[in-house]
VOPAGU-2260 file (C-alpha; in pm, 1 decimal, decimal comma):
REM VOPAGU-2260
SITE   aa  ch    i         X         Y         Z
SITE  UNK   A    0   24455,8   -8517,2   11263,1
SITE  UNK   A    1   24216,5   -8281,2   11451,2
SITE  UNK   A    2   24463,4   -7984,2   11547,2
SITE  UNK   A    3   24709,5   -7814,0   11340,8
SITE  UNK   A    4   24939,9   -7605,1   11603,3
SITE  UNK   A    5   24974,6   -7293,5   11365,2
SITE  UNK   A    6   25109,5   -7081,0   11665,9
SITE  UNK   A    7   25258,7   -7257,4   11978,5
SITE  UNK   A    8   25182,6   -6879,4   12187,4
SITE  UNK   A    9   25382,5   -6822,9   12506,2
SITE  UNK   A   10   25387,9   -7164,8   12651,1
SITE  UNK   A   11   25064,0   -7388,5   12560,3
SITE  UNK   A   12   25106,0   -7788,7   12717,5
SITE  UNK   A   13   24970,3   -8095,5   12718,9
SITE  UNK   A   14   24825,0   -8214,6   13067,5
SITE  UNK   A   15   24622,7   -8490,4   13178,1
SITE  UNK   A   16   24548,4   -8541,9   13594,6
SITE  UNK   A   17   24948,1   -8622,7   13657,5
SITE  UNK   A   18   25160,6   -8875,0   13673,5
SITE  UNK   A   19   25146,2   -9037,5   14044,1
SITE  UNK   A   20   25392,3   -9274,0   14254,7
SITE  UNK   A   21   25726,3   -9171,3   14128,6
SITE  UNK   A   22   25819,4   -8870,0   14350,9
SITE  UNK   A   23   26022,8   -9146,4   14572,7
SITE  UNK   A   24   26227,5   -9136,8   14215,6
SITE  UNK   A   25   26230,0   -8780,3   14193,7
SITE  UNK   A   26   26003,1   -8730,3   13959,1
SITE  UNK   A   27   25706,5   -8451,0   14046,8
SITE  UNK   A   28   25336,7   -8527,5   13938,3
SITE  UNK   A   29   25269,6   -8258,5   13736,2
SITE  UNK   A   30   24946,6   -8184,0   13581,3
SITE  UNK   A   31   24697,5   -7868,1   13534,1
SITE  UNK   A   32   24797,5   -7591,4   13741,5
SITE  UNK   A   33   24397,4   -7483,6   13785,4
SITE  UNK   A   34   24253,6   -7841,6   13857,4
SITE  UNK   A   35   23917,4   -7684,0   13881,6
SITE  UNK   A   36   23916,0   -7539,7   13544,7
SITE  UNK   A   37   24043,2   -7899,1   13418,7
SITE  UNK   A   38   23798,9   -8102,3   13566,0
SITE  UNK   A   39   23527,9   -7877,1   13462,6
SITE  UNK   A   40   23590,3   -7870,7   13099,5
SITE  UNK   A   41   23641,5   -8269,6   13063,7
SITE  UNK   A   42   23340,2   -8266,5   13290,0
SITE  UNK   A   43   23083,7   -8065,0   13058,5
SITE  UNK   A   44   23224,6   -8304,4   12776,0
SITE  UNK   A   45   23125,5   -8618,7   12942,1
SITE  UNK   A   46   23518,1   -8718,9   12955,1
SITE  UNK   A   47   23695,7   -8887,7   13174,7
SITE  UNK   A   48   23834,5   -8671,5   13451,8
SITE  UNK   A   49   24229,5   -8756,6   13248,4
SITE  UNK   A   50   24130,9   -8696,6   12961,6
SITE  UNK   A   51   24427,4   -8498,3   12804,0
SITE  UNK   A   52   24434,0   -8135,5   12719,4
SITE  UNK   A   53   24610,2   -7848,0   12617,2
SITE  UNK   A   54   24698,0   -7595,3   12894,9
SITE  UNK   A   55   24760,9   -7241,5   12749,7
SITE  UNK   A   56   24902,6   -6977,1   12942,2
SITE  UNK   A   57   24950,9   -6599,0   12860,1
SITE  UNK   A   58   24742,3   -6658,1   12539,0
SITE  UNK   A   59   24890,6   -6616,0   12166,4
SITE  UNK   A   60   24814,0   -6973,4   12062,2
SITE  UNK   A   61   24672,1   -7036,7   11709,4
SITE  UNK   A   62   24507,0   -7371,4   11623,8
SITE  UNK   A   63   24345,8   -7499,4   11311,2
SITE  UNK   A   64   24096,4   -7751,4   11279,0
SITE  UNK   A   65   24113,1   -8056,0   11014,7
SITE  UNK   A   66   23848,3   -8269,8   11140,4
SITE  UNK   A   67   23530,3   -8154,4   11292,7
SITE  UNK   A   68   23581,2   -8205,0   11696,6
SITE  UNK   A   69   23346,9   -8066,4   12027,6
SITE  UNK   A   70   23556,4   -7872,4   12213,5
SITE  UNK   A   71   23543,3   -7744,9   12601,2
SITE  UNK   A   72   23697,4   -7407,2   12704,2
SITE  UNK   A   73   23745,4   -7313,7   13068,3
SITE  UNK   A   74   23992,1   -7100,5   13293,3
SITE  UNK   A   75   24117,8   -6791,7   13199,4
SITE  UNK   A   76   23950,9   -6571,9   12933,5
SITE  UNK   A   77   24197,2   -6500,3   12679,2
SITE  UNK   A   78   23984,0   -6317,2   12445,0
SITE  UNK   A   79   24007,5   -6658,7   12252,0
SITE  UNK   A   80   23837,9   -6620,9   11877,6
SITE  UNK   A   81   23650,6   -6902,1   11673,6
SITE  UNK   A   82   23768,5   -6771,6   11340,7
SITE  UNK   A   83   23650,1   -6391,6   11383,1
SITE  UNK   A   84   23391,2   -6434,1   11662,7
SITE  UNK   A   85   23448,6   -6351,7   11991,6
SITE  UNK   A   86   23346,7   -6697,3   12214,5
SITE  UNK   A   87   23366,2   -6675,3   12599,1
SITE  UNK   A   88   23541,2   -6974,1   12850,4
SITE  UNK   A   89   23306,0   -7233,1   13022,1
SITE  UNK   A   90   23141,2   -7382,6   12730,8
SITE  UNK   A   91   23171,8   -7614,6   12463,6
SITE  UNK   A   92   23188,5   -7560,2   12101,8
SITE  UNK   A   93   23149,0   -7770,9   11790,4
SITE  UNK   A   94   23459,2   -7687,0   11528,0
SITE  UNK   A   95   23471,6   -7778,6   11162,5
SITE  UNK   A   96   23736,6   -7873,1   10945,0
SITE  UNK   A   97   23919,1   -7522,3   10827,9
SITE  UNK   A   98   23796,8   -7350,9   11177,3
SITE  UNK   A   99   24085,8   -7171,3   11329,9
SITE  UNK   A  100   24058,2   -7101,0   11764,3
SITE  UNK   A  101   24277,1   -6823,2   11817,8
SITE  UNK   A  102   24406,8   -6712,7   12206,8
SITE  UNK   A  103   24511,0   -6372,1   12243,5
SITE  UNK   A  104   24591,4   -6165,0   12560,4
SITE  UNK   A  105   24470,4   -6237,2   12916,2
SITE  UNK   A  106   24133,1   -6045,6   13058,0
SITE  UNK   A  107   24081,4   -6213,8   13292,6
SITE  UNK   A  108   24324,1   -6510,7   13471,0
SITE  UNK   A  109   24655,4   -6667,0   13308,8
SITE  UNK   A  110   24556,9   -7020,3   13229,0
SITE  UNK   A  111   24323,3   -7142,7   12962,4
SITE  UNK   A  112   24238,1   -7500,3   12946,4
SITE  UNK   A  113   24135,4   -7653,6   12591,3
SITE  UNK   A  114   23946,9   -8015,0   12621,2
SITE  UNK   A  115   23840,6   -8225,3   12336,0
SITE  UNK   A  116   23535,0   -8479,4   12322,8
SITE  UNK   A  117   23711,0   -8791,1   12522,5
SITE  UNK   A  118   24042,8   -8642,9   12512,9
SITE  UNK   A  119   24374,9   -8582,0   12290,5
SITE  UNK   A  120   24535,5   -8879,9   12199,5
SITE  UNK   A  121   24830,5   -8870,7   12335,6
SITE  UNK   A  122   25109,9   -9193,1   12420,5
SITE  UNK   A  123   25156,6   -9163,1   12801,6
SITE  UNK   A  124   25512,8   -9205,4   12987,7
SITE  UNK   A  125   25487,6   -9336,2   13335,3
SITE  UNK   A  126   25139,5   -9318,4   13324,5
SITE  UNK   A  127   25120,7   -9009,1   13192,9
SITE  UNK   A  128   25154,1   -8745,4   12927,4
SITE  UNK   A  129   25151,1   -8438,8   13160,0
SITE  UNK   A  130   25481,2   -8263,7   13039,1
SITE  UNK   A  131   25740,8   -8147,8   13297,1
SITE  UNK   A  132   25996,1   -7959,5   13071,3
SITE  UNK   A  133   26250,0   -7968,3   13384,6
SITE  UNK   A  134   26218,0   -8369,8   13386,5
SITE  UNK   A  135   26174,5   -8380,4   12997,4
SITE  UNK   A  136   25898,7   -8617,9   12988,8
SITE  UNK   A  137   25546,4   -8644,9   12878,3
SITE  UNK   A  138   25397,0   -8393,3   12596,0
SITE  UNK   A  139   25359,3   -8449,1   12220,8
SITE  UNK   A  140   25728,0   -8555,3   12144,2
SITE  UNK   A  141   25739,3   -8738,8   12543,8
SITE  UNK   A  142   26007,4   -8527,1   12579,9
SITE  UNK   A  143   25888,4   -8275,8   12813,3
SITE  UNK   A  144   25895,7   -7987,5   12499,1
SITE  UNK   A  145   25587,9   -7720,2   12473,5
SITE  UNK   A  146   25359,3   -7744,7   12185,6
SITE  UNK   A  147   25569,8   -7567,9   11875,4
SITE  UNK   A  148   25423,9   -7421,8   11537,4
SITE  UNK   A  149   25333,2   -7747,9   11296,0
SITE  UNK   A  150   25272,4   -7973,1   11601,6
SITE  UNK   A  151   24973,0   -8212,5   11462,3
SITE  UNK   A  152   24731,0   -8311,8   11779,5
SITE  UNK   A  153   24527,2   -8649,5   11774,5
SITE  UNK   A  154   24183,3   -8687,5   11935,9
SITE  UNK   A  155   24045,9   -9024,7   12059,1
SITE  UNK   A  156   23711,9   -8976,8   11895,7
SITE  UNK   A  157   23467,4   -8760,1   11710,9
SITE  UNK   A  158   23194,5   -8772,3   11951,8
SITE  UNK   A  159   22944,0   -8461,7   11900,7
SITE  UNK   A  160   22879,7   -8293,6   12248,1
SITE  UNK   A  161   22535,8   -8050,5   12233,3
SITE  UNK   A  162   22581,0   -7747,0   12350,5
SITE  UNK   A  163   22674,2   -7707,5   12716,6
SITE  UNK   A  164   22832,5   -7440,4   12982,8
SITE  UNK   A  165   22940,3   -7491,1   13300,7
SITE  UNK   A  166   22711,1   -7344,0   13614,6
SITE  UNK   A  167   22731,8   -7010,5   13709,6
SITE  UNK   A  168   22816,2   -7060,1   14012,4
SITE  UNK   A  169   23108,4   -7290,4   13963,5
SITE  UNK   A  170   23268,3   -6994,5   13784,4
SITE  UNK   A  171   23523,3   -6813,4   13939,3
SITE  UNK   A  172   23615,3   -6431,7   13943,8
SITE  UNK   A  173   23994,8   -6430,4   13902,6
SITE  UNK   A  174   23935,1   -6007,1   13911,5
SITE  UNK   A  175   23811,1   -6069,8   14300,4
SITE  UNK   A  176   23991,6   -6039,3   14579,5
SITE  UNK   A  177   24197,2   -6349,8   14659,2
SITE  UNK   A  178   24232,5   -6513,4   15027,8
SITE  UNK   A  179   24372,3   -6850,7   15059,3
SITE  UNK   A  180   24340,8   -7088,5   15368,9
SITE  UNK   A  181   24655,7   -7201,5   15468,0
SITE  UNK   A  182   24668,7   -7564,8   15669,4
SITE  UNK   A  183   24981,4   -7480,0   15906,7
SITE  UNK   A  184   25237,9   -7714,5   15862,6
SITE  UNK   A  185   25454,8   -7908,3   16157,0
SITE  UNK   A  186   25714,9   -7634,7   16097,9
SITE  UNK   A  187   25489,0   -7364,0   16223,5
SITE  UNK   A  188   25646,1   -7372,0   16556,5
SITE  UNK   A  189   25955,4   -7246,9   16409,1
SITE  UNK   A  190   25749,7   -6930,9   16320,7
SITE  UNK   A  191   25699,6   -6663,9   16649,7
SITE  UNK   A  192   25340,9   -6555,5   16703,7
SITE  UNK   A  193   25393,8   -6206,0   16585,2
SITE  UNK   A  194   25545,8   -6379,9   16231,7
SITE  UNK   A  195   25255,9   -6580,3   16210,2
SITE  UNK   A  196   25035,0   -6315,4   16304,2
SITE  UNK   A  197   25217,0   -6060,9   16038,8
SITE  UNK   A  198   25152,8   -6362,5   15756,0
SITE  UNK   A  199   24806,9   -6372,2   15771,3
SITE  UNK   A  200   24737,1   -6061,5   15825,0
SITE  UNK   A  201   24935,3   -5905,9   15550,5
SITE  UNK   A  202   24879,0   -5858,9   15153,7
SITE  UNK   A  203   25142,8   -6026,0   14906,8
SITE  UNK   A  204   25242,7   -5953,2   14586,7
SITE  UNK   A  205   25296,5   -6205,5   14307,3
SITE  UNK   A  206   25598,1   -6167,6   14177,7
SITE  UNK   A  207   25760,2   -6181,0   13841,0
SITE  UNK   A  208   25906,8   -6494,2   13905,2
SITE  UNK   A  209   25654,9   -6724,0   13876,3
SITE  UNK   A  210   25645,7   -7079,5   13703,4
SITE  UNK   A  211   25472,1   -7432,4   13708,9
SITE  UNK   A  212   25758,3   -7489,7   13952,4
SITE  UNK   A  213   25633,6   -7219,6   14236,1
SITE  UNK   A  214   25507,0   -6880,2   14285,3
SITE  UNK   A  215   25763,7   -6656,2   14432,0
SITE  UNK   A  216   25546,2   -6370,1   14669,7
SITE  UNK   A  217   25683,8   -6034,5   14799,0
SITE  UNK   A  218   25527,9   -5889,5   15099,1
SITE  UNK   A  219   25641,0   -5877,4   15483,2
SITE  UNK   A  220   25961,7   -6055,0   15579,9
SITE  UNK   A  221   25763,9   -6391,7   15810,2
SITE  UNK   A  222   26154,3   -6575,9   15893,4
SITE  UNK   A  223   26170,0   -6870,9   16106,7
SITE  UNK   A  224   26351,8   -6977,4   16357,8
SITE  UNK   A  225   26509,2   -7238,9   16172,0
SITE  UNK   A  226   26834,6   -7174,6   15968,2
SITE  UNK   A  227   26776,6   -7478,2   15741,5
SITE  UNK   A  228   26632,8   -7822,5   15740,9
SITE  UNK   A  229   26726,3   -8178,0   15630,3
SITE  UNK   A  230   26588,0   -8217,5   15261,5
SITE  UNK   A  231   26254,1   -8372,2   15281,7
SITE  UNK   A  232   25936,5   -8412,4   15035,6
SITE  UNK   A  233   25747,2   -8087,2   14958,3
SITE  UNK   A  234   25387,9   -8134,3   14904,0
SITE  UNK   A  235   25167,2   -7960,0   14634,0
SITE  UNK   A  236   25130,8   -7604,2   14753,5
SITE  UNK   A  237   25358,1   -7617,4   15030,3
SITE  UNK   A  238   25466,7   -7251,2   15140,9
SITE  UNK   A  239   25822,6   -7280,4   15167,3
SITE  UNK   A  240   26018,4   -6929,8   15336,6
SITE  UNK   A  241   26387,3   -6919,6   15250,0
SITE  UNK   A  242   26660,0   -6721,1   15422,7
SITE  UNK   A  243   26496,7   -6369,5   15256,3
SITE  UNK   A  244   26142,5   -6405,3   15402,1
SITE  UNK   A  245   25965,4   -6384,6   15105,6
SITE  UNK   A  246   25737,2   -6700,7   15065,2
SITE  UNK   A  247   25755,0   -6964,4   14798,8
SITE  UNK   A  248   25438,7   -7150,1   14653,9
SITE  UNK   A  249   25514,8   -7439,6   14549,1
SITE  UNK   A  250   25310,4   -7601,1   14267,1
SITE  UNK   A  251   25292,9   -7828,9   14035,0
SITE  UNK   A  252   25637,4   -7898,1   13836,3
SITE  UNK   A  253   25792,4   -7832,4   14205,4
SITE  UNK   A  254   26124,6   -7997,8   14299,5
SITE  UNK   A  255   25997,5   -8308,1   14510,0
SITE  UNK   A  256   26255,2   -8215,6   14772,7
SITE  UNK   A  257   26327,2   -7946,1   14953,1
SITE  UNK   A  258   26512,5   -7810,8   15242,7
SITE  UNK   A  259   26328,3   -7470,7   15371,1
SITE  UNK   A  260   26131,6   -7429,5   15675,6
SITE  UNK   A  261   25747,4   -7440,4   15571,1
SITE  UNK   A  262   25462,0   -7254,2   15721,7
SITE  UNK   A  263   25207,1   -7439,9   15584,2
SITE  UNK   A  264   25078,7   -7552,9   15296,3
SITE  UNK   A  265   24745,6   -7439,9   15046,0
SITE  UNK   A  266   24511,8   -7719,9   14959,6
SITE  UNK   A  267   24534,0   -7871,9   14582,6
SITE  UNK   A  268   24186,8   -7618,3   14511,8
SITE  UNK   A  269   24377,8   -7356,0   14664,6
SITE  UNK   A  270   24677,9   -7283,6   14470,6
SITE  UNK   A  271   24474,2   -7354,3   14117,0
SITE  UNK   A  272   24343,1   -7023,9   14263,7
SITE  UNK   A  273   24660,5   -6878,0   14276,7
SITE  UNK   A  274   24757,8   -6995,8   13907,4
SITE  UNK   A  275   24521,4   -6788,1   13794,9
SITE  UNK   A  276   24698,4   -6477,1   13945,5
SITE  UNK   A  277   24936,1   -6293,7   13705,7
SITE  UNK   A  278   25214,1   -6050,5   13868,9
SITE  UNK   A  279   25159,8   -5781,3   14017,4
SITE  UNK   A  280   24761,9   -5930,9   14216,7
SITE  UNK   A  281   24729,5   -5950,1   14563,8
SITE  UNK   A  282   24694,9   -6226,6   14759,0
SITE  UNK   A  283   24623,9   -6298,7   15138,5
SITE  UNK   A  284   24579,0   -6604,6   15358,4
SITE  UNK   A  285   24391,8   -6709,7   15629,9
SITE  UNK   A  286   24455,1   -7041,1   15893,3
SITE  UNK   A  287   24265,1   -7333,6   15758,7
SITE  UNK   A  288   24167,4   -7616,6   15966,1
SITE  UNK   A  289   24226,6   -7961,9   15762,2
SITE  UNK   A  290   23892,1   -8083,9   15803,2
SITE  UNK   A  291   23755,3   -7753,7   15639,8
SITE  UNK   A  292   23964,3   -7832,5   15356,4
SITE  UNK   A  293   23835,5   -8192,5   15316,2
SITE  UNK   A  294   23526,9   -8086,5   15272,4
SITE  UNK   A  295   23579,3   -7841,4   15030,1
SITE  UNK   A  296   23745,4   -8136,4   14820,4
SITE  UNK   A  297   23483,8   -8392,5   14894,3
SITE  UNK   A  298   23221,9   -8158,0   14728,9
SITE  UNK   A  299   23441,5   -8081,8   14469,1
SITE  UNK   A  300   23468,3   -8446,8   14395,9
SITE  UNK   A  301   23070,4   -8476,1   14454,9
SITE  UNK   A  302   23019,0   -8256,6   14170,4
SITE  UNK   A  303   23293,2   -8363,5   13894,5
SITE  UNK   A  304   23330,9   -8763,4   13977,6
SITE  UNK   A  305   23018,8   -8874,4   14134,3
SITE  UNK   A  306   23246,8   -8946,7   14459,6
């Protein structure tokens, strides 16, 4: 055993990449909510880009050490303390049996991802052990359940890892202002000029009714044209606008179907920036072209896989 879960905190979840080629079943992909906080912290371990780990969100998660294990933190800094010492996100660690890593309130973001050298050892249900709590599958129990208090967490190996952080400039300010590029969806047309022109030139709110399912916004009323639509599949950051105006993000626990009109739709790098937003931050958007959004991914990929 390398973990002892001695405080579960808000809602802290195992994640690997996502469990692919089952949304013609209804069953979403899930996986990390930030994927570039993920990547990055099995990345500066030398992991495989799956490699399993524990997505915390809101902070108050306790864990105790029983085996010595190199650790990666990224995302969010949750004031998170190695026994009494204050230890900042983007770097890796080296724990001792006895150690307890200790997640308090956010500074800065919502989501804090914890990596272990090649991964948690976790057994995988359709491919996966990403846990969707609405689908009850994957997780500890492959149920779907959150970590609880006396959860006992497996690592593959106890590879040491020197020393590392991830570059500077792969770090992101989640205190900035945020503007999202927005690749307009075939529904657009349902959306007037002035509408579209009101969208992206306007500041939303995140609301308080936000989830791993979607991120509900409040802002200017953008309404289409459209008074409903045939059910049909909703990608990963689709921006879906019901009947009230108010766009929907949708993310990563999202229903796979959906029957709003849709303005457009964030790329996968794109709403793991929005993740990080708590209620209450701004957001904006911006039209995207798809090739600029390609690119952003194919450096992305450059830098993490080699690809």
């Amino acid at each position: 055993m390398a973990f002892k879960v001695l405080n579960p905190g808000v809602l802290s979840l195992l994640q690997d990449s996502g469990r692919f080629g089952y949304q013609h079943l209804g069953i979403t992909h899930g996986g990390p909510m930030d994927e570039h906080a993920f990547f990055w912290a099995n990345r500066i371990l030398g992991n495989s880009p799956d490699a399993a780990q524990i997505e915390i969100t809101f902070g108050q998660c306790v864990l105790e050490a029983h085996q010595p294990v190199s650790v990666a933190l990224t995302g969010a800094d949750l004031n998170a303390r190695l026994n009494d010492r204050v230890i900042a996100p983007w770097c890796t660690y080296q724990l001792k049996p006895g150690d307890q890593l200790e997640f308090q309130s956010p500074r800065s973001g919502l989501r804090a991802y914890l990596a272990v050298a090649d991964g948690f050892d976790v057994e995988p249900q359709l491919g996966s052990c990403s846990t969707v709590s609405r689908e009850q599958l994957g997780g500890l129990s492959k149920n779907g359940e959150k970590l609880k208090a006396g959860d006992k967490l497996e690592v593959s190996s106890n590879r040491v890892v020197n020393d590392t952080r991830v570059p500077s400039w792969a770090i992101p300010d989640y205190q900035s202002a945020l503007s999202l590029g927005v690749i307009l969806g075939y529904q657009h047309t349902s959306f007037c000029e002035a509408t579209k022109a009101r969208f992206f030139h306007s500041q939303y709110t995140v609301s308080n009714n936000i989830d791993r399912m979607g991120y509900r916004l409040e802002g200017p009323s953008v309404k289409s044209s459209l008074t409903g639509i045939t059910s049909e599949g909703i990608a990963y950051g689709a921006i879906q606008v019901p009947d009230d105006g108010q766009p929907i993000v949708l993310m990563k626990d999202r229903q796979t179907i959906g029957g709003y009109p849709k303005i457009g739709c964030l790329s996968a790098l794109g709403a793991g920036k929005l993740a990080q937003r708590m209620p209450g931050d701004s957001v904006g958007f911006y039209p995207m072209d798809i090739s600029e959004a390609e690119i952003e991914r194919r450096l992305f990929n450059r830098m993490i896989f080699g690809c």
